[in-house]
N, C-alpha and C positions, 0 to 999 in steps of 0.2 A: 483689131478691126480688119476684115477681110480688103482684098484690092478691091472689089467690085463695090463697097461700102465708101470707103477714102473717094475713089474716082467718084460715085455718084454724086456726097459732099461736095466734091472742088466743081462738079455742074452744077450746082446749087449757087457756089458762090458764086460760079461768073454769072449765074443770073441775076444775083443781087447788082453787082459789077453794073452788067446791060441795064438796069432798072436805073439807076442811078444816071446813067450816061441818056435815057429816053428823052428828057427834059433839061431846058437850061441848069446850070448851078444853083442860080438866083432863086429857080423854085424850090431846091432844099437849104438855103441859108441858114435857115431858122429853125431845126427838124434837131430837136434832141434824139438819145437813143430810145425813148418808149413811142416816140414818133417813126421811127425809122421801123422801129419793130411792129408797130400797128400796120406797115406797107407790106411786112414780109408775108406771101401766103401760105408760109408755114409753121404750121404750131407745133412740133416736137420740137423742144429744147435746143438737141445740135443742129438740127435742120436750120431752122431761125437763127441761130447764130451764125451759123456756115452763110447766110444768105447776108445779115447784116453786117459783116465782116465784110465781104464784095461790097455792096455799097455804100458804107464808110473809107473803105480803102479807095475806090473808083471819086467817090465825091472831095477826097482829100488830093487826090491825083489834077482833080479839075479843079482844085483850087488854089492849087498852085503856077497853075499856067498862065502867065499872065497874058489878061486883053481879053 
């Protein structure tokens, strides 16, 4: 994988990351991952993964902060 391919990937994911952070927790409580993947608006494969790894990572970060 070239650098310019990796770096665009990891902007990918901090978009997932920001997506997840846009709204309360509360609104993905309930959100398995065919939910999560339905929100990504990308359909190649790593792409979508790259993006729901950000906001499973980001939504697990805000789930643990208490308050």
């Amino acid at each position: 994988m070239s650098t310019a391919q990796s770096y665009r990937l990891s902007r990918i994911q901090a978009e997932g990351w920001n997506a997840a952070h846009a709204g309360p927790s509360s609104d993905f409580g309930d959100l398995d991952v065919a939910a999560i993947e339905a929100l990504s608006p990308y359909h190649a494969d790593q792409e979508k993964a790259r993006w729901v790894a950000g906001f499973r990572s980001a939504f697990k970060a805000q789930s643990a902060v208490p308050g």
